[in-house]
PDB file of N, CA, C and O in Angstrom, chain B, residues numbered from 101:
ATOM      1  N   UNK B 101       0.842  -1.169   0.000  1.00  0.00           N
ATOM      2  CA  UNK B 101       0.000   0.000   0.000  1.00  0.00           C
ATOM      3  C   UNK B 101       0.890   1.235   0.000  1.00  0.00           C
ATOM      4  O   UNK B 101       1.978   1.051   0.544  1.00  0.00           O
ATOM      5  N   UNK B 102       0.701   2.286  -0.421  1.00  0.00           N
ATOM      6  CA  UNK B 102       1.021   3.595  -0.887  1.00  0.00           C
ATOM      7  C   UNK B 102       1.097   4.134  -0.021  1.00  0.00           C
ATOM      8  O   UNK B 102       0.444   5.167  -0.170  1.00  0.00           O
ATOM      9  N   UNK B 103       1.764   4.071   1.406  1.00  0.00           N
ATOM     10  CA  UNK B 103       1.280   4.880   2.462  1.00  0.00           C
ATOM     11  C   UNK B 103       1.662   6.596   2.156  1.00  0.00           C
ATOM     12  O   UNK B 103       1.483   7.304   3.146  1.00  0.00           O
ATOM     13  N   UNK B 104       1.924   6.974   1.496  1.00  0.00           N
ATOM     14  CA  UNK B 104       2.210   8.674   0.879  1.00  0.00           C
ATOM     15  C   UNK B 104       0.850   9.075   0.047  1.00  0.00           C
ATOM     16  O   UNK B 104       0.179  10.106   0.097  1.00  0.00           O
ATOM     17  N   UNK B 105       0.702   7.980  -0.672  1.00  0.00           N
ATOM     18  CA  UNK B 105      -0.707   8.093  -1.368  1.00  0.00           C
ATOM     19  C   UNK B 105      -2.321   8.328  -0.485  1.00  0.00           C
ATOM     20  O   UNK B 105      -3.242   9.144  -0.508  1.00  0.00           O
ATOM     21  N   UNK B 106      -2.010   7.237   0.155  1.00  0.00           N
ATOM     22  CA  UNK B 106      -3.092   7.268   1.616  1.00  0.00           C
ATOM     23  C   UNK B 106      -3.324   7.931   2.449  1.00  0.00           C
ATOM     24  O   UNK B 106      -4.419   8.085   2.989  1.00  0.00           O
ATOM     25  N   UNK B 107      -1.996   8.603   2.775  1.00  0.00           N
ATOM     26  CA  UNK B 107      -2.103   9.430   3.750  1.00  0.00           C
ATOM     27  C   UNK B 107      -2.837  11.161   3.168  1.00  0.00           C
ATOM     28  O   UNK B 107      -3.798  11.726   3.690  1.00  0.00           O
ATOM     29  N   UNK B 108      -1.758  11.822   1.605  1.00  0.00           N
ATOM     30  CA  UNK B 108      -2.397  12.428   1.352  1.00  0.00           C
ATOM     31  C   UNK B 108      -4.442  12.582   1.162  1.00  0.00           C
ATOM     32  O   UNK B 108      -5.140  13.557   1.440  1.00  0.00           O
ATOM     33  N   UNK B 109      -4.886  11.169   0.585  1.00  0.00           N
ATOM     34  CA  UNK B 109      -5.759  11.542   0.347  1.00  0.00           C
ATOM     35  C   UNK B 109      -6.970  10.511   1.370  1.00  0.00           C
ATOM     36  O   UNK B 109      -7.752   9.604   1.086  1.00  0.00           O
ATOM     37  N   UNK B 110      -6.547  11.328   2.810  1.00  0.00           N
ATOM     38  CA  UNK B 110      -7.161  10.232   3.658  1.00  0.00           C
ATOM     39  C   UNK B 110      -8.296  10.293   3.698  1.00  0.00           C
ATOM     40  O   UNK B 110      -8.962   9.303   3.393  1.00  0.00           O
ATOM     41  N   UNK B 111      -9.136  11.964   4.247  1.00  0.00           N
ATOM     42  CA  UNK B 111     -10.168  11.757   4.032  1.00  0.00           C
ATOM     43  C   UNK B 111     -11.223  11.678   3.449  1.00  0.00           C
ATOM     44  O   UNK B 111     -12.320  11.788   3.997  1.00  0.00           O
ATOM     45  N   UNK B 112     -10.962  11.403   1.819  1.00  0.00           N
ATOM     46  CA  UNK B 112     -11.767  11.392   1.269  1.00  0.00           C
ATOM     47  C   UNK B 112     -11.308   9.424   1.285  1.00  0.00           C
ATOM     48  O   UNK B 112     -12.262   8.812   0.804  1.00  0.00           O
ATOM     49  N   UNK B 113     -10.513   8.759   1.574  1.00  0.00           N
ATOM     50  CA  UNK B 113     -10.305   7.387   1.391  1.00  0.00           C
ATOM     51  C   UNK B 113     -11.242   6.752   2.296  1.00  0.00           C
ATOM     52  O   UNK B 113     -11.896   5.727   2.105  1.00  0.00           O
ATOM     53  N   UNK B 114     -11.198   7.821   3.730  1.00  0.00           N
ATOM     54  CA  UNK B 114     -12.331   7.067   5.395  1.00  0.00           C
ATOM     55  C   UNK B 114     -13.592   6.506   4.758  1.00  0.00           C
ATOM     56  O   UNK B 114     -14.240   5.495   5.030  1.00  0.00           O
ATOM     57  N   UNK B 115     -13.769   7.512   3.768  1.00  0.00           N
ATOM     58  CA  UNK B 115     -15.801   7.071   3.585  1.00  0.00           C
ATOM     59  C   UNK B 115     -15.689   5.556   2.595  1.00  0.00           C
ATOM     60  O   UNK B 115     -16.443   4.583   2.604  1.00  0.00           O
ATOM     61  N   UNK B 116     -14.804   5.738   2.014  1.00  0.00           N
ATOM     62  CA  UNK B 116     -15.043   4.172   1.216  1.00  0.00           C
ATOM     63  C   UNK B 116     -14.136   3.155   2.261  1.00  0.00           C
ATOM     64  O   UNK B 116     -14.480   1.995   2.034  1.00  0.00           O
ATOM     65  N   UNK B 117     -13.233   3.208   3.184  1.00  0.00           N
ATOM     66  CA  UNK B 117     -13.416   2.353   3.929  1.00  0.00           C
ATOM     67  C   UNK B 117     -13.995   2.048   4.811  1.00  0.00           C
ATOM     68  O   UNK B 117     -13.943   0.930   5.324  1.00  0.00           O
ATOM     69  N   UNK B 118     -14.896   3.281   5.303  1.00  0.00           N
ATOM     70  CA  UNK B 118     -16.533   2.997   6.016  1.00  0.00           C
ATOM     71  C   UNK B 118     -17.333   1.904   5.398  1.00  0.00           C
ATOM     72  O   UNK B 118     -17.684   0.797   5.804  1.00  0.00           O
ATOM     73  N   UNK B 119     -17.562   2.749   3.974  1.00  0.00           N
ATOM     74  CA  UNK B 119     -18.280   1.135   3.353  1.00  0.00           C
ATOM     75  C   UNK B 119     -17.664  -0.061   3.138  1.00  0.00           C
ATOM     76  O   UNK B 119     -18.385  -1.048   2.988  1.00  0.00           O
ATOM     77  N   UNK B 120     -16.500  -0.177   3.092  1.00  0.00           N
ATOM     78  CA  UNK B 120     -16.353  -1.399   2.786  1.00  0.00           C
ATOM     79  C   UNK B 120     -16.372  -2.469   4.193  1.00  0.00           C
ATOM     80  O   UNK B 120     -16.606  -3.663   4.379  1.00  0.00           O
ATOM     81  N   UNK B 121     -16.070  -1.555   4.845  1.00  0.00           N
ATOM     82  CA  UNK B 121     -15.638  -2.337   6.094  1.00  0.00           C
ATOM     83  C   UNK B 121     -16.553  -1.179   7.503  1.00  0.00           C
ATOM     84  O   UNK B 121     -15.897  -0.329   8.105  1.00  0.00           O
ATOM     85  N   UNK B 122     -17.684  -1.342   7.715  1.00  0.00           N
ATOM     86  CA  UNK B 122     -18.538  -0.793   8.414  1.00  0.00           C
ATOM     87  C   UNK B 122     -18.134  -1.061   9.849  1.00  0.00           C
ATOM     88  O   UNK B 122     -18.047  -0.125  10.644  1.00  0.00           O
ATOM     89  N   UNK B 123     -17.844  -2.515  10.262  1.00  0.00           N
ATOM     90  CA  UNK B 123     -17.561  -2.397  11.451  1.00  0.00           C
ATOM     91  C   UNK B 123     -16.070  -1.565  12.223  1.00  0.00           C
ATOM     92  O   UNK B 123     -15.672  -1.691  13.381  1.00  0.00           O
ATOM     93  N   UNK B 124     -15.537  -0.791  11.201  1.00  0.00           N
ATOM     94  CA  UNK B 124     -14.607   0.271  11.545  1.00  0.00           C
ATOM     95  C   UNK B 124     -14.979   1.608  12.250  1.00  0.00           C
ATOM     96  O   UNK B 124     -15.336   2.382  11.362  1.00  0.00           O
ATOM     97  N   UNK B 125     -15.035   2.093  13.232  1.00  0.00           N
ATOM     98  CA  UNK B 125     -15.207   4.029  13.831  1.00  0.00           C
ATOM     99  C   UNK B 125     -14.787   4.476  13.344  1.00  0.00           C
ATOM    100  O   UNK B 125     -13.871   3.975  12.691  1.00  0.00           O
ATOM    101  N   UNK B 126     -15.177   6.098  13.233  1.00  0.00           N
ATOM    102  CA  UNK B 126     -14.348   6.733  13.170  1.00  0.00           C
ATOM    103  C   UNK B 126     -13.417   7.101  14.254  1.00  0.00           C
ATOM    104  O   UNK B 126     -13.331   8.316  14.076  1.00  0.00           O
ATOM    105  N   UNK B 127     -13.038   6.961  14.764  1.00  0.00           N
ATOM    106  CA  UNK B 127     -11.979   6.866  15.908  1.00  0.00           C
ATOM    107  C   UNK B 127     -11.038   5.726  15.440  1.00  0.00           C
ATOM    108  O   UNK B 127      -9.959   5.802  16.029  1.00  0.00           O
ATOM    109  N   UNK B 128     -11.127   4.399  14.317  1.00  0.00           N
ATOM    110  CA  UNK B 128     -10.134   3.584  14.425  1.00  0.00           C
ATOM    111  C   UNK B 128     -10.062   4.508  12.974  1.00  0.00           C
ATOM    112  O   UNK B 128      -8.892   4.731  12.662  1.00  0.00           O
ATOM    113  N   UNK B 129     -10.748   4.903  12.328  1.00  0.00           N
ATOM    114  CA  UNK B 129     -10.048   5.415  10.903  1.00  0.00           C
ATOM    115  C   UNK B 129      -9.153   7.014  11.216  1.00  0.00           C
ATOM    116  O   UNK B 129      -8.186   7.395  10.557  1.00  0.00           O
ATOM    117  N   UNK B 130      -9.730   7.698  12.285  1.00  0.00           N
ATOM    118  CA  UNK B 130      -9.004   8.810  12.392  1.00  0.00           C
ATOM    119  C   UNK B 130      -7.678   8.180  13.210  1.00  0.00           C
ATOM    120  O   UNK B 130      -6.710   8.861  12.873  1.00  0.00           O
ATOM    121  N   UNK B 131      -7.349   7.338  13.975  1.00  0.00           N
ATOM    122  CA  UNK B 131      -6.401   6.859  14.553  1.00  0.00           C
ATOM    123  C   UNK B 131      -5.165   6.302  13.655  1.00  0.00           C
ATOM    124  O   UNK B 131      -3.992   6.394  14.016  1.00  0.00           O
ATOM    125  N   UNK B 132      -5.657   5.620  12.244  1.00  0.00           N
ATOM    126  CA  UNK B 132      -5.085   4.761  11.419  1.00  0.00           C
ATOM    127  C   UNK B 132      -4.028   5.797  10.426  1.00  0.00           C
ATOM    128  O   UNK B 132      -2.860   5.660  10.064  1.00  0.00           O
ATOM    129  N   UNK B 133      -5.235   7.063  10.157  1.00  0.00           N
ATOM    130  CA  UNK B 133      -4.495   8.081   9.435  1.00  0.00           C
ATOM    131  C   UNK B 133      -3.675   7.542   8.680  1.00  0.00           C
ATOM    132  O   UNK B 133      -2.543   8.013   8.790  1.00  0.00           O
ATOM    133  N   UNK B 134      -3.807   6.610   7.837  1.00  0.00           N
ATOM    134  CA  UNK B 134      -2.833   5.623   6.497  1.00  0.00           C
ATOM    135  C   UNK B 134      -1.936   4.920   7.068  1.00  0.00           C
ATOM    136  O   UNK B 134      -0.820   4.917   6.550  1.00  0.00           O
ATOM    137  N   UNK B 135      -2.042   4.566   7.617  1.00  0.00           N
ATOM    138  CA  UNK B 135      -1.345   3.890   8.564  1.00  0.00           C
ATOM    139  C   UNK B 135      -1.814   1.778   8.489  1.00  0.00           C
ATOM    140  O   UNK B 135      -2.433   1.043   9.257  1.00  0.00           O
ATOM    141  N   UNK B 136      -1.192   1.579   7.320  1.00  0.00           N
ATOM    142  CA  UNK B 136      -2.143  -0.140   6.420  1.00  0.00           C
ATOM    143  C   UNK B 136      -1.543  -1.097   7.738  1.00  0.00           C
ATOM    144  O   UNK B 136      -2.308  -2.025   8.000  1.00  0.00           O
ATOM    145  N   UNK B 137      -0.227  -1.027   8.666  1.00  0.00           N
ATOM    146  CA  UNK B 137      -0.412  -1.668   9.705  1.00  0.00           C
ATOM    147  C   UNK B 137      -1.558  -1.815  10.551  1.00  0.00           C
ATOM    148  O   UNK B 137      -2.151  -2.822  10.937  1.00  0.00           O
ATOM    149  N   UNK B 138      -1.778  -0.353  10.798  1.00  0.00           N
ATOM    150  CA  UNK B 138      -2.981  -0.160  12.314  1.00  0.00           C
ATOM    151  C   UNK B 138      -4.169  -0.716  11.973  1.00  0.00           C
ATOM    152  O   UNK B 138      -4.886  -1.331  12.762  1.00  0.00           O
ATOM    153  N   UNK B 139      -4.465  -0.473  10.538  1.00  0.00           N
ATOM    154  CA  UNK B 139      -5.633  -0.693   9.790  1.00  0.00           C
ATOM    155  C   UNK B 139      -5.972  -2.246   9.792  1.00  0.00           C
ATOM    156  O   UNK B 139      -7.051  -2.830   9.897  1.00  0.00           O
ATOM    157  N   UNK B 140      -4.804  -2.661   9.655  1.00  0.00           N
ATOM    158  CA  UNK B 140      -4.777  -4.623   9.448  1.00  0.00           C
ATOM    159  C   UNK B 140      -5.454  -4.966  10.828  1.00  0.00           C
ATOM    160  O   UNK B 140      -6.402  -5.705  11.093  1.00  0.00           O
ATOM    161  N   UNK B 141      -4.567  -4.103  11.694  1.00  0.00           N
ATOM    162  CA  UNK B 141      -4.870  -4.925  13.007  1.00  0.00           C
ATOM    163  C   UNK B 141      -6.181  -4.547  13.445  1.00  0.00           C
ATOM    164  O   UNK B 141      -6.842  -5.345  14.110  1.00  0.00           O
ATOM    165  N   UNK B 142      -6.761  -3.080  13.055  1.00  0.00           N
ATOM    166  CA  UNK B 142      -8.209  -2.866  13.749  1.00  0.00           C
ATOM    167  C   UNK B 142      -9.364  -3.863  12.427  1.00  0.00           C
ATOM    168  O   UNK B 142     -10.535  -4.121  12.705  1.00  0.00           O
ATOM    169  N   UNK B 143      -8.796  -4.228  11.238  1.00  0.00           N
ATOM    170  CA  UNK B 143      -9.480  -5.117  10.491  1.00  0.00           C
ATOM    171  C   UNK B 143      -9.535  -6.731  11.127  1.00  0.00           C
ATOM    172  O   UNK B 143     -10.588  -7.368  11.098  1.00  0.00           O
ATOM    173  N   UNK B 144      -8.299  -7.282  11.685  1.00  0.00           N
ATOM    174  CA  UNK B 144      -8.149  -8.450  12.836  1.00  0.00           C
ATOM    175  C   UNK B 144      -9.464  -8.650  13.882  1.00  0.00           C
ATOM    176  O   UNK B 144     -10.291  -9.546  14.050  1.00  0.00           O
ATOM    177  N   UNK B 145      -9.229  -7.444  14.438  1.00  0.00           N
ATOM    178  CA  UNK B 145      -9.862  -6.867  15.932  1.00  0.00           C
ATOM    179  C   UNK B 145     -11.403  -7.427  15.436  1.00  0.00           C
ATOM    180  O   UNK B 145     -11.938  -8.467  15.820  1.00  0.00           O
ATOM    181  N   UNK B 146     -11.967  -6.410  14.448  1.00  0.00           N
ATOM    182  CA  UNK B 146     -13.130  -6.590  14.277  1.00  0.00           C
ATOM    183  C   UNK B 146     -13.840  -7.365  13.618  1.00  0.00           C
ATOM    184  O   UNK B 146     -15.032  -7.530  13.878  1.00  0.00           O
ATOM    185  N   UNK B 147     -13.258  -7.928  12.718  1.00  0.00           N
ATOM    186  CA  UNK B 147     -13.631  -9.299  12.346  1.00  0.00           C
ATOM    187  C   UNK B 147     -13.379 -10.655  12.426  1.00  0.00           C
ATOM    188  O   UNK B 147     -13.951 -11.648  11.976  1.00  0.00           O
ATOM    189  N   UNK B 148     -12.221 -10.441  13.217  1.00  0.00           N
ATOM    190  CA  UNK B 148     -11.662 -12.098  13.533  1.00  0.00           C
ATOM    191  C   UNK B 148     -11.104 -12.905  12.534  1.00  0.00           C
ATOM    192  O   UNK B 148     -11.150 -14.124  12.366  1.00  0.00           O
ATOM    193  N   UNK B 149     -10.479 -11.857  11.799  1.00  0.00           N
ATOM    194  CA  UNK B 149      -9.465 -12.674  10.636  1.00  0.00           C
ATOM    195  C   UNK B 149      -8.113 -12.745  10.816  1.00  0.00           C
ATOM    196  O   UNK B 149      -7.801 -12.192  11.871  1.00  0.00           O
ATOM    197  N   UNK B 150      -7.369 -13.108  10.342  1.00  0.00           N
ATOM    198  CA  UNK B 150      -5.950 -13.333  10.236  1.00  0.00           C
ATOM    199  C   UNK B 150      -5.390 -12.307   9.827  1.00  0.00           C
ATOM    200  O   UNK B 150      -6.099 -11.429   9.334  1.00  0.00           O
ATOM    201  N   UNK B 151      -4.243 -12.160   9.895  1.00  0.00           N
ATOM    202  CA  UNK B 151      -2.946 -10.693   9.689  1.00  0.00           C
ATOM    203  C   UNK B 151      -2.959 -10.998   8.448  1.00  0.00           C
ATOM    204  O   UNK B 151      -3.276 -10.057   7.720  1.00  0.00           O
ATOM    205  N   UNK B 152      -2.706 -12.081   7.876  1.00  0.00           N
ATOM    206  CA  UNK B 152      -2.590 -12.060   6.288  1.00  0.00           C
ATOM    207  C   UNK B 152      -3.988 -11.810   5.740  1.00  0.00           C
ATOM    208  O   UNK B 152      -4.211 -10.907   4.933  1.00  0.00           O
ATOM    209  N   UNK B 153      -4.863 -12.582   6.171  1.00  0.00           N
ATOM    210  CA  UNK B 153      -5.958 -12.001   5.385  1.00  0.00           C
ATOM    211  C   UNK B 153      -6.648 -10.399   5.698  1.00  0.00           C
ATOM    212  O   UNK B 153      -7.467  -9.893   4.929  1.00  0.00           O
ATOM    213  N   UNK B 154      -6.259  -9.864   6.697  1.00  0.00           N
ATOM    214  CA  UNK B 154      -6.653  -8.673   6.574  1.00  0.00           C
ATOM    215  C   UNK B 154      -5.510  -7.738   5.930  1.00  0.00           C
ATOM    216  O   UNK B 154      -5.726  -6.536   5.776  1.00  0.00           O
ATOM    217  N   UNK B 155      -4.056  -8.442   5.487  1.00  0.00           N
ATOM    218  CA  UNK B 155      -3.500  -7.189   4.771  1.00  0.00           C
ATOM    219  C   UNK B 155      -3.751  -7.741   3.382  1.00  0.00           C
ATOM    220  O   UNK B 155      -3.016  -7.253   2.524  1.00  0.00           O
ATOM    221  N   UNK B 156      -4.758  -8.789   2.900  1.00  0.00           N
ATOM    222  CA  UNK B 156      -4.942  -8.817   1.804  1.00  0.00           C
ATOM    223  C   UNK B 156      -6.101  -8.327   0.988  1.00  0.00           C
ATOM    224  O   UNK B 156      -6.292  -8.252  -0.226  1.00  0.00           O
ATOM    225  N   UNK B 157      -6.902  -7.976   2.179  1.00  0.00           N
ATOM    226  CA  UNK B 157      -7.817  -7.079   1.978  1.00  0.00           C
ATOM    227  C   UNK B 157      -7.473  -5.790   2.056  1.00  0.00           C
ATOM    228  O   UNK B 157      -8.483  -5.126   1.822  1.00  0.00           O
ATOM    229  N   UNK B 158      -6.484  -5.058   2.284  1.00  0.00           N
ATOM    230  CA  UNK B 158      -6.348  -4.176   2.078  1.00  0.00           C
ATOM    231  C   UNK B 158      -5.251  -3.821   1.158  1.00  0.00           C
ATOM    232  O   UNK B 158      -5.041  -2.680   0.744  1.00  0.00           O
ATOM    233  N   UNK B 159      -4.578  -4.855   0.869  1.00  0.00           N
ATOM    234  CA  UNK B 159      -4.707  -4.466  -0.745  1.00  0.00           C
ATOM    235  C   UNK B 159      -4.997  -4.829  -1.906  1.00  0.00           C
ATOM    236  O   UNK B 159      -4.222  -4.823  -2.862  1.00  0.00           O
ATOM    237  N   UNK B 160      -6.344  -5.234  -1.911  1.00  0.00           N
ATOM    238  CA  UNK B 160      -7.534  -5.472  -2.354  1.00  0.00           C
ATOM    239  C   UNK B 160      -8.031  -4.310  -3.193  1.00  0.00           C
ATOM    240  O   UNK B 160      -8.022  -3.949  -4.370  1.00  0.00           O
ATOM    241  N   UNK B 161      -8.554  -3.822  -1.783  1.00  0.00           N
ATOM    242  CA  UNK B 161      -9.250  -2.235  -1.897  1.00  0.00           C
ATOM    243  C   UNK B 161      -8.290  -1.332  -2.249  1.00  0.00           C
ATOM    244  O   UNK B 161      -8.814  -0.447  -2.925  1.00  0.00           O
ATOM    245  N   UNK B 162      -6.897  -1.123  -2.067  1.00  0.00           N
ATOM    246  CA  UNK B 162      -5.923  -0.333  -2.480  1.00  0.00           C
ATOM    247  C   UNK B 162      -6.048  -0.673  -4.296  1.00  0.00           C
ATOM    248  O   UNK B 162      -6.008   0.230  -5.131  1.00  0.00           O
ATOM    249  N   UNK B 163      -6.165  -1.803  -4.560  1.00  0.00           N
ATOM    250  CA  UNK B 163      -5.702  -1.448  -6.455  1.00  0.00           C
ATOM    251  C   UNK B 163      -7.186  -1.536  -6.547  1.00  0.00           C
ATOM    252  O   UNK B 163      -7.177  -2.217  -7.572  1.00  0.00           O
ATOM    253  N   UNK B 164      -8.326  -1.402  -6.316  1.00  0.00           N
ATOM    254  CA  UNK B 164      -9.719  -0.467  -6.742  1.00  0.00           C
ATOM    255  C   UNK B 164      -9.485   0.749  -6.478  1.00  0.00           C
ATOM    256  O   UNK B 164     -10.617   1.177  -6.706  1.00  0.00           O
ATOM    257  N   UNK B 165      -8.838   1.741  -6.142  1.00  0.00           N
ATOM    258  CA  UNK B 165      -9.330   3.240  -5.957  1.00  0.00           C
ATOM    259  C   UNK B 165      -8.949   3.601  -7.036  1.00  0.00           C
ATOM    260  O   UNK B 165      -9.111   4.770  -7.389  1.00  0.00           O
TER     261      UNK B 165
END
């Protein structure tokens, strides 16, 4: 993931990872601030997946934008 890319264009990135991934706050997306580590792990947290599969979901959604 692009973290220079992400970071510039974060908040317009929060609302489509709202949708994609709803069980996220805003408090874990303002916390994450592009940040595809923090993100993996609050994607872990809340769904009960694996480190690999949540950094493969995120870059997933990284080559759709």
């Amino acid at each position: 993931m692009n973290e220079d890319k992400i970071k510039g264009q974060w908040k317009q990135l929060s609302g489509k990872l709202k949708e994609k991934w709803g069980k996220l706050t805003d408090d874990d997306l303002k916390t994450a601030e592009g940040n595809s580590e923090y993100l993996a792990g609050k994607l872990q947290e809340r769904y009960g997946i694996a480190k690999d599969e949540a950094e493969k979901q995120i870059k997933e959604f990284d080559k759709h934008l």
